[in-house]
Kinemage of the C-alpha trace (Angstrom):
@kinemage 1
@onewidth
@group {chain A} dominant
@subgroup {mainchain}
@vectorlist {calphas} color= white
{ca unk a 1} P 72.676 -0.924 92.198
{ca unk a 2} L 73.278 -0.685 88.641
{ca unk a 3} L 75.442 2.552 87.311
{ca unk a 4} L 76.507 4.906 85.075
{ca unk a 5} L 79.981 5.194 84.223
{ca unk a 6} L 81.718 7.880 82.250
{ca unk a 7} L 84.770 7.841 80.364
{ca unk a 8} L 86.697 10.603 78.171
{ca unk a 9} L 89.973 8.919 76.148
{ca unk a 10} L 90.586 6.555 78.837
{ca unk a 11} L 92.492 3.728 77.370
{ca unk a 12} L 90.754 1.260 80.143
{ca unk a 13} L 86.828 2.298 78.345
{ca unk a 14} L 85.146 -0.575 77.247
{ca unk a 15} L 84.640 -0.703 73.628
{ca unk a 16} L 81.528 1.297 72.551
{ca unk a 17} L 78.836 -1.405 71.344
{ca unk a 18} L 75.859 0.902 70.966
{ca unk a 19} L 74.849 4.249 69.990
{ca unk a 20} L 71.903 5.605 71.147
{ca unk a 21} L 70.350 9.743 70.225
{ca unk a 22} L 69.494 11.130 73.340
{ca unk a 23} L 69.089 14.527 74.713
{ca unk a 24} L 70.271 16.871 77.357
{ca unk a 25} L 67.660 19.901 78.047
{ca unk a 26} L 69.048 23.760 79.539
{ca unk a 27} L 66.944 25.709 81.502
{ca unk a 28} L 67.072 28.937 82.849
{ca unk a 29} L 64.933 30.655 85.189
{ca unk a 30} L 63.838 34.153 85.297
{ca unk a 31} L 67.125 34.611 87.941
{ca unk a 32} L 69.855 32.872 85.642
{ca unk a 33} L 69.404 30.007 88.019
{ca unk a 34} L 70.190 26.652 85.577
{ca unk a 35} L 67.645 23.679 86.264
{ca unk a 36} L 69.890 21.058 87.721
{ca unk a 37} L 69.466 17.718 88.643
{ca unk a 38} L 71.544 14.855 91.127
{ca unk a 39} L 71.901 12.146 89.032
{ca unk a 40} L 70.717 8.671 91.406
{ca unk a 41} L 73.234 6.828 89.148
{ca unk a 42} L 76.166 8.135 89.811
{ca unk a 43} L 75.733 11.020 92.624
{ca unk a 44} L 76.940 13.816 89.663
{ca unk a 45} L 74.740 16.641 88.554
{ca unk a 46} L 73.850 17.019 85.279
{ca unk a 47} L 70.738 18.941 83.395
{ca unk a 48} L 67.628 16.900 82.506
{ca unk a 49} L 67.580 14.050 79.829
{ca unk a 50} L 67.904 10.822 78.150
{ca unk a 51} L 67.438 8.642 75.518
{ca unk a 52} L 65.076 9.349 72.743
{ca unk a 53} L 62.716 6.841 72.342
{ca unk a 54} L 61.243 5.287 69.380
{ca unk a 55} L 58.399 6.975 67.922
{ca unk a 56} L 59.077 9.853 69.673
{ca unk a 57} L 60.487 13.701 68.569
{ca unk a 58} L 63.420 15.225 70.276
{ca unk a 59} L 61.487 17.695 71.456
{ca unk a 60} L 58.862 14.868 72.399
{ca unk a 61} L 62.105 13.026 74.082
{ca unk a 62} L 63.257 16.445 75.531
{ca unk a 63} L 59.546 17.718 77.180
{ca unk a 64} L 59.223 14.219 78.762
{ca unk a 65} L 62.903 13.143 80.169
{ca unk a 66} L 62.642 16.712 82.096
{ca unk a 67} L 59.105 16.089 83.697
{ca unk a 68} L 60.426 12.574 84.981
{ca unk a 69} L 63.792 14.166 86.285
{ca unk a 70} L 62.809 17.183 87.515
{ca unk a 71} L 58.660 17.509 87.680
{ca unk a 72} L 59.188 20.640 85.396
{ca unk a 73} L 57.295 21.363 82.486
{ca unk a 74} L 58.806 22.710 79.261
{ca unk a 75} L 58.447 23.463 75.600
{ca unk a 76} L 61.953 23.517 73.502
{ca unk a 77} L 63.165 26.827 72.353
{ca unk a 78} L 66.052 26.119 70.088
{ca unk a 79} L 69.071 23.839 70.010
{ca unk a 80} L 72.578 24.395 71.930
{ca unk a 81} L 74.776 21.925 70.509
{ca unk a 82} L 75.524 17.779 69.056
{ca unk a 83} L 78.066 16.201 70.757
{ca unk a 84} L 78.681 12.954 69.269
{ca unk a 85} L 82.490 12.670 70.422
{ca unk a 86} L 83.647 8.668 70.049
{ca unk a 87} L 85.812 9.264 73.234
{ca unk a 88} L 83.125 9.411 75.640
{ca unk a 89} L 81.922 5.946 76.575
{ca unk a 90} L 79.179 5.433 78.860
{ca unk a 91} L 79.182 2.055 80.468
{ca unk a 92} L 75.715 1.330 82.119
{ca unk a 93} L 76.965 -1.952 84.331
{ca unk a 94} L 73.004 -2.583 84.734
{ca unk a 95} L 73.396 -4.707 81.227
{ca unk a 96} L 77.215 -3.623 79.926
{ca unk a 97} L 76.069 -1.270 77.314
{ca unk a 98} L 79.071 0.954 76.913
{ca unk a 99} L 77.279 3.809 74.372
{ca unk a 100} L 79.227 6.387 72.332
{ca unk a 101} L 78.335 9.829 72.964
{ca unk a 102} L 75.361 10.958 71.155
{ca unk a 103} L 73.532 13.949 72.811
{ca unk a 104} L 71.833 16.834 71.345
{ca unk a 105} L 71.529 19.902 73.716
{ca unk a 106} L 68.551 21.855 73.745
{ca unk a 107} L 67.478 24.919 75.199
{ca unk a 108} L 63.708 24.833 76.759
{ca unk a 109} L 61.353 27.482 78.766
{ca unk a 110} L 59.765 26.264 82.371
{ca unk a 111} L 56.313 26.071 81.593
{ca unk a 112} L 55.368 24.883 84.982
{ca unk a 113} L 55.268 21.910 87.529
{ca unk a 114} L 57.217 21.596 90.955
{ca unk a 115} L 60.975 20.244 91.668
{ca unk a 116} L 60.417 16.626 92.073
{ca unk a 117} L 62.921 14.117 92.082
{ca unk a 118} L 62.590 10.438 90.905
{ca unk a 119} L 64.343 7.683 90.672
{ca unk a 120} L 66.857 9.192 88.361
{ca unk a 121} L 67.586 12.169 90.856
{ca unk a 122} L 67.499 12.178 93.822
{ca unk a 123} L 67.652 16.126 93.966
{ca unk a 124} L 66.681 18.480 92.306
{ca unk a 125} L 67.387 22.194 92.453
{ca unk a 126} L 68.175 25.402 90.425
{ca unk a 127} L 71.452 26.567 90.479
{ca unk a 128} L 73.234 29.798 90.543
{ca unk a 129} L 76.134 30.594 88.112
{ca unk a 130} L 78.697 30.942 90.557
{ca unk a 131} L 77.700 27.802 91.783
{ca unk a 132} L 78.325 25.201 89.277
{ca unk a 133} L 82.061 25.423 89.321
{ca unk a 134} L 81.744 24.030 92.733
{ca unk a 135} L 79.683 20.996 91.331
{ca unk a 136} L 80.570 17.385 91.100
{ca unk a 137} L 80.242 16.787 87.554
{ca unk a 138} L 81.289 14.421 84.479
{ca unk a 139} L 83.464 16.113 82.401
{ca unk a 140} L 81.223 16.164 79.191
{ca unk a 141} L 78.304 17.564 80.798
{ca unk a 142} L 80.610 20.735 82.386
{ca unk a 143} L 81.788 20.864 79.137
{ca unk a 144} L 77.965 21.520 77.504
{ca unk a 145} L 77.248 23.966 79.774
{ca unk a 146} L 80.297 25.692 79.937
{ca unk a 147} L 80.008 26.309 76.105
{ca unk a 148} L 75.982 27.139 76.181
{ca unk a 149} L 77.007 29.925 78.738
{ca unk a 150} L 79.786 31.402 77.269
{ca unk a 151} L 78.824 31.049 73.802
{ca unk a 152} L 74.862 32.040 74.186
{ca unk a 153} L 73.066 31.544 70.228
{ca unk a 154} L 76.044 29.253 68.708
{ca unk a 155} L 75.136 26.008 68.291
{ca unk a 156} L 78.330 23.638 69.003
{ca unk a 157} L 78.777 20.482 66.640
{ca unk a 158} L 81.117 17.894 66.852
């Protein structure tokens, strides 16, 4: 089964050969409750999202990646953060891509639609503040959250 691999400043990474925009999508619910997915991957959790596409918006990118993940709807409120840090390298073994980070974190309202998983999760659920500390997650993705809760309206660039 092909993976995802994550690594932050780890002299054994792979040499980044790609760089590819993408986009990770927050969610809250009426409760505080984050929309959260199981990554099939690599068994972490991790909010909605993926690679933008050609010809596509981020908020095109955004609306769709969290509809395939999750089988919610959204529309795109405003943006949380870039993180573009050349010390995370994602190594996909499926085809050795090893990608430099390149997310941009956006904040999105449920419109609609049911929790669904796919083939990229294989759960799906929302989660409760006091929660997520408990969660098996990569390190860069704790990290966006982390800083979209405790820093609510201050978008993060790096």
């Amino acid at each position: 089964m092909a993976r995802r691999i994550d690594y932050y400043d780890d002299p054994d990474a792979p040499a980044a050969n790609s760089m590819v925009p993408s986009t990770n999508v927050l969610i809250e619910n009426e409760a505080g409750e984050l929309l959260m997915i199981r990554r099939s991957d690599n068994g972490n959790w991790a909010v909605p999202g993926g690679a933008i596409d050609l010809g596509e918006s981020l908020a095109q990118a955004a609306i769709r990646e969290t509809k395939e993940e999750s089988g919610i709807d959204c529309e795109v409120i405003d943006v949380v953060g870039i993180y573009t840090d050349p010390k995370h390298i994602i190594l996909y073994t499926s085809n050795g891509e090893a990608r430099q980070e390149f997310s941009i974190v956006v904040r999105a309202r449920a419109t609609g639609g049911e929790l669904t998983p796919s083939s990229e999760s294989t759960e799906v659920r929302w989660i409760s503040r006091s929660e997520l500390p408990d969660l098996t997650m990569d390190r860069s993705m704790r990290r966006r959250i982390d800083y979209y809760l405790e820093n609510p309206g201050t978008p993060y660039i790096d």
